[in-house]
C-alpha positions as CSV (number, residue, x, y, z in Angstrom):
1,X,0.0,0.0,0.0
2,X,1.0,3.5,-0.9
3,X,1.6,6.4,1.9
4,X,-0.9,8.9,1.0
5,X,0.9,12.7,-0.3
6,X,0.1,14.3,2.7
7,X,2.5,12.5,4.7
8,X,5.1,13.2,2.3
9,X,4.8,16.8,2.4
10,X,4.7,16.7,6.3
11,X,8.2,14.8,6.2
12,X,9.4,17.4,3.7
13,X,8.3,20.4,5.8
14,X,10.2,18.6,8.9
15,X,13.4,18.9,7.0
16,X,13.2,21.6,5.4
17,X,12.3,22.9,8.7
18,X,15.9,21.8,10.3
19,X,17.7,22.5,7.1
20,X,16.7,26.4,7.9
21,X,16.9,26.2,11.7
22,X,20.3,24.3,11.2
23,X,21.1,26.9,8.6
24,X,20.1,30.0,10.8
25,X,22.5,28.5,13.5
26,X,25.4,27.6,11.6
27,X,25.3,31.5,10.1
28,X,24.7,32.8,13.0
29,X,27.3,31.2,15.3
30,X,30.0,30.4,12.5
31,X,31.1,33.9,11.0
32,X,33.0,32.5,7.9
33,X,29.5,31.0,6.9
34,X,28.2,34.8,6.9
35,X,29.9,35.6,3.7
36,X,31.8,34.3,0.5
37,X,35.2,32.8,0.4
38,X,36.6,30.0,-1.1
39,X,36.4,27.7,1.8
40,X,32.6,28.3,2.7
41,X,31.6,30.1,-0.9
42,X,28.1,31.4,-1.0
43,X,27.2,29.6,2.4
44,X,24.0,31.8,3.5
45,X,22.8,31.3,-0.2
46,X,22.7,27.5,0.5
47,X,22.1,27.3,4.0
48,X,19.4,29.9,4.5
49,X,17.8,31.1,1.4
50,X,17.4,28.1,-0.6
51,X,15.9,26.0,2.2
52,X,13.7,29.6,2.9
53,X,12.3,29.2,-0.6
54,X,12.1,25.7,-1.0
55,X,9.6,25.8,2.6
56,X,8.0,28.7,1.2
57,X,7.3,27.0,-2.4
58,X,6.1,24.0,-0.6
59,X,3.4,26.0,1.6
60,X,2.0,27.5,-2.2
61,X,3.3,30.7,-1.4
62,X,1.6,31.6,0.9
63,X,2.3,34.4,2.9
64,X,2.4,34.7,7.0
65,X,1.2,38.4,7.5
66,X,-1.5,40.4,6.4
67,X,-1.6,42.0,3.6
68,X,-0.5,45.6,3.4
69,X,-3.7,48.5,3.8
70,X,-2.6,52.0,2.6
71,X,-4.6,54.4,4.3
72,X,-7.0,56.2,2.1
73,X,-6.6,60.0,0.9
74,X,-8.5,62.1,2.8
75,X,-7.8,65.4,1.1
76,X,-7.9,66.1,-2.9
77,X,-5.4,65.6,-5.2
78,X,-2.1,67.9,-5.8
79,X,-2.5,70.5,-8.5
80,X,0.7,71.8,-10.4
81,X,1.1,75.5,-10.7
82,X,2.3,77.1,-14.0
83,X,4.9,80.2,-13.0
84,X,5.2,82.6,-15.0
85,X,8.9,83.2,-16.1
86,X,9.8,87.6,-16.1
């Protein structure tokens, strides 16, 4: 018998899960993982960002916070002023 998709995706998330809490650490507490060399290279590419994206693509793209609300304009609109040149 099969395992349904669903558990899957629950593994996934689990790792992908430590891969960016591991990742977080190791940048965090490791300074030569903070930028590039030619021991680490691009070490927060790999160890943050792509498991960031790869949790975030899995999820649908969904986003955590609310969506921005720009407060409405309460007055009217700017008018430009032609000056005369003397």
């Amino acid at each position: 018998m099969r395992n349904p998709p669903s558990i899957h995706l629950a593994w996934l998330d689990l790792m992908l899960r430590r891969a960016l809490l591991g990742g977080l650490a190791l940048v965090v507490l490791f300074p030569a993982a903070r930028g590039h060399s030619e021991w680490a290279g691009w070490a927060p590419l790999w160890l943050v960002g792509m498991p960031a994206s790869a949790l975030w693509a899995l999820h649908r793209f969904h986003v955590a916070w609310p969506p921005l609300r720009l407060p409405a304009r309460r007055g009217p609109q700017a008018v430009r002023v032609a000056r005369r040149m003397a």
